[in-house]
C-alpha positions as CSV (number, residue, x, y, z in Angstrom):
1,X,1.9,-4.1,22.0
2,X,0.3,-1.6,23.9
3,X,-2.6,-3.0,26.8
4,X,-6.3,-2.3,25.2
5,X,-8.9,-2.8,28.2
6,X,-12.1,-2.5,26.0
7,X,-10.5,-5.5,23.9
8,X,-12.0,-8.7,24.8
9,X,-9.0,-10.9,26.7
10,X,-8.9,-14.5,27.2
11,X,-8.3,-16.3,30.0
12,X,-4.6,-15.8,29.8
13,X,-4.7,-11.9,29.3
14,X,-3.7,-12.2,25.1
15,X,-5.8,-10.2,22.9
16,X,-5.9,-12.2,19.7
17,X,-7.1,-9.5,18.1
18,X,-5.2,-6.5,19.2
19,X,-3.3,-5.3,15.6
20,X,-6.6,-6.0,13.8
21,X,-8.2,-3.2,16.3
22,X,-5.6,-0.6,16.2
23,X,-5.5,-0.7,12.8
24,X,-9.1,-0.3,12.4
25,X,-8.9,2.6,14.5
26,X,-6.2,3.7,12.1
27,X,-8.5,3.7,8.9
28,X,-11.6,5.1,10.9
29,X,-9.5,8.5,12.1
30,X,-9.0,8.5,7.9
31,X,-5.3,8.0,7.7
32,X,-3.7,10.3,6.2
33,X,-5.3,13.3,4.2
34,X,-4.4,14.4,0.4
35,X,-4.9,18.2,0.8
36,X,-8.7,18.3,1.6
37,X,-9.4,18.2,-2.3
38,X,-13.1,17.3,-2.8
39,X,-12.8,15.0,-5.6
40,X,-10.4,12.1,-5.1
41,X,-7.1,12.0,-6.9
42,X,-6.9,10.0,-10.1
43,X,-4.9,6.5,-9.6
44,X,-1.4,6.7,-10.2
45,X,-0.2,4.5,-13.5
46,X,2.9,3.5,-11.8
47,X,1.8,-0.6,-11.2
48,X,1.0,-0.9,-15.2
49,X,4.1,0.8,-15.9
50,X,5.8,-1.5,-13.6
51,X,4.3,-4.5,-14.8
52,X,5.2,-3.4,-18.9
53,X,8.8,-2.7,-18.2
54,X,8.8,-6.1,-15.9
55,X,7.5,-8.3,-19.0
56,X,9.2,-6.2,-21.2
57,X,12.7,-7.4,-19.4
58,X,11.3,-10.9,-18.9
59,X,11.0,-11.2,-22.8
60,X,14.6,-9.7,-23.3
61,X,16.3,-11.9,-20.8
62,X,14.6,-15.1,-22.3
63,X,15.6,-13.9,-25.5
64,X,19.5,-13.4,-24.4
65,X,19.2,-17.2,-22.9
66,X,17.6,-18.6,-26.3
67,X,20.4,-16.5,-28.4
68,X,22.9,-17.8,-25.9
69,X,22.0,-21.4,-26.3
70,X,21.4,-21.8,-29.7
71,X,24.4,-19.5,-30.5
């Protein structure tokens, strides 16, 4: 990790807190930039669509098991 000498060190010269500070430094420059649009973009469905088919295949496997067993 690289040396930070505005991070507090302790005595042993290990900065606890070193990733917590370069990633804040990361989201304070803004991270990455969508295009300088004004309004933000709308979020994308993809983690309810995952979550739909995910259930969706939970149910079918269950339902090949129960079929199976019973069969």
């Amino acid at each position: 990790m690289a040396h930070n000498p505005q991070a507090p060190q302790s005595p042993e010269g290990h900065d606890p807190a070193g990733s917590t500070q370069m990633f804040r430094a990361f989201v304070d420059d803004g991270g990455p930039q969508h295009g300088g649009r004004g309004a933000a973009a709308p979020a994308p469905a993809g983690p309810r669509v995952g979550l739909i088919v995910g259930i969706a295949a939970a149910v079918a496997i269950l339902g090949t098991v129960v079929w199976l067993a019973l069969g």
